[in-house]
C-alpha positions as CSV (number, residue, x, y, z in Angstrom):
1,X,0.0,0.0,0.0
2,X,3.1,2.3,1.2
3,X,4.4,2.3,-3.1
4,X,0.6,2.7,-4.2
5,X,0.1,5.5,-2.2
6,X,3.2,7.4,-2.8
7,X,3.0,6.9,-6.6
8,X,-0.5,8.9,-6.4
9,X,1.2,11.2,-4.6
10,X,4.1,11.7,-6.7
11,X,2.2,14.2,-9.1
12,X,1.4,16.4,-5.9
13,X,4.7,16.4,-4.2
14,X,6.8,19.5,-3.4
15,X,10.4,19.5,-2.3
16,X,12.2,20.8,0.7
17,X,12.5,24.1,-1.2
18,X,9.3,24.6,-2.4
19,X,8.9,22.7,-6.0
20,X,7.6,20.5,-7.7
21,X,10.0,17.3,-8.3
22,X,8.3,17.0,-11.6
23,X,8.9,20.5,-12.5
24,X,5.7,21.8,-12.3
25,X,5.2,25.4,-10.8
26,X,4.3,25.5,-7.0
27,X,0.6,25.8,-6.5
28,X,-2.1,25.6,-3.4
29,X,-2.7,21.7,-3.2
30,X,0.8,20.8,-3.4
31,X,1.8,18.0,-0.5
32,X,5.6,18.6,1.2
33,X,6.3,14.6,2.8
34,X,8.6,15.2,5.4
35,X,8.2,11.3,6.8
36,X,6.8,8.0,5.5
37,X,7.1,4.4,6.6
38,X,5.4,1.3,7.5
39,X,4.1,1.0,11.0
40,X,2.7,3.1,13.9
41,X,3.7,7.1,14.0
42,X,6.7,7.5,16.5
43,X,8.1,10.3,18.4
44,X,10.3,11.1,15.8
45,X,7.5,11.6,13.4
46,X,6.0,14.3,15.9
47,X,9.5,16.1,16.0
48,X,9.4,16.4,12.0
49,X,6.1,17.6,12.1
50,X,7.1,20.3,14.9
51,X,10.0,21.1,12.5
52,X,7.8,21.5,9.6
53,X,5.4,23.8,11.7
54,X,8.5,26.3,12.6
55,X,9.1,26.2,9.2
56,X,6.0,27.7,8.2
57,X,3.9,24.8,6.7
58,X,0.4,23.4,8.3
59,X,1.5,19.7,8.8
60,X,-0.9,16.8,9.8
61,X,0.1,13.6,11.2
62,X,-2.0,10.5,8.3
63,X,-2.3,7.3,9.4
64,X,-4.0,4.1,6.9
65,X,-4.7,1.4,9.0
66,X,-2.8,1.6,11.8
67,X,-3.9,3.3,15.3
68,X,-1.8,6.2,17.3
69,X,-0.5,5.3,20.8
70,X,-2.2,7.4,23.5
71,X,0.5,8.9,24.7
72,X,2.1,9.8,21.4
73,X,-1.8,11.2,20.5
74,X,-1.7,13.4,23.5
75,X,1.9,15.1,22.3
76,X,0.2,15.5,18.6
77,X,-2.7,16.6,20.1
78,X,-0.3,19.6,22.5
79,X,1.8,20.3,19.3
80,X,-1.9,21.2,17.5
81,X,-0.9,18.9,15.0
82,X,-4.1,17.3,13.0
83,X,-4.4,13.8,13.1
84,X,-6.1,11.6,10.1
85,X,-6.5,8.4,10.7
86,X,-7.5,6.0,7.7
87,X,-8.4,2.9,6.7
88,X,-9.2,3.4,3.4
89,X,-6.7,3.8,1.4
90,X,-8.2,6.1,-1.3
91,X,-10.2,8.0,1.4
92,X,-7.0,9.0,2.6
93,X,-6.0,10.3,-0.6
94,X,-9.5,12.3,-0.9
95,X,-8.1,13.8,2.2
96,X,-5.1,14.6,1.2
97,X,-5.6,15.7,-2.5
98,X,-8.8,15.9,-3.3
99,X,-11.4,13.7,-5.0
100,X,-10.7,15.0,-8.2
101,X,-7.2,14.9,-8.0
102,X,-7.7,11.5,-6.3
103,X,-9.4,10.2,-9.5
104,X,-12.7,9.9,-7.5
């Protein structure tokens, strides 16, 4: 599911500095992934997404079938990160990029 996702993705990835890896001018919609990977979210995830809020982006903590720890929940929760929990995996796309973009 981790490959599947990620090649939908791919189209509305931006880099570290802002563009597109496909070359295509930055634009509302655009996804920056700072952190992927099979399993439950870990601390480490929480401190990217701190990073990434510092930085200036809005990030939020997705999940596809797997549930958050309580305790790690409760940090996410204090760092006013959203969390989206999914376990459908094209209903986390939606989310993420929109139907349309989503091919739905």
């Amino acid at each position: 599911e981790l490959q599947a996702l990620l090649g939908e993705l791919e189209p509305h990835l931006l880099d570290v500095d802002g563009a597109s890896p496909l070359g295509l001018p930055p634009a509302a919609g655009r996804v920056l992934l700072v952190s992927c990977g099979v399993g439950a979210p870990r601390e480490d995830d929480l401190t990217l997404l701190q990073q990434a809020r510092r930085e200036g982006f809005a990030p939020a903590l997705y999940t596809l079938n797997v549930r958050l720890d309580p305790r790690l929940g409760r940090r996410v929760r204090q760092a006013g990160v959203p969390h989206r929990g999914f376990d459908v995996f094209y209903e986390l796309l939606d989310d993420v990029i929109g139907p349309s973009a989503a091919g739905g």
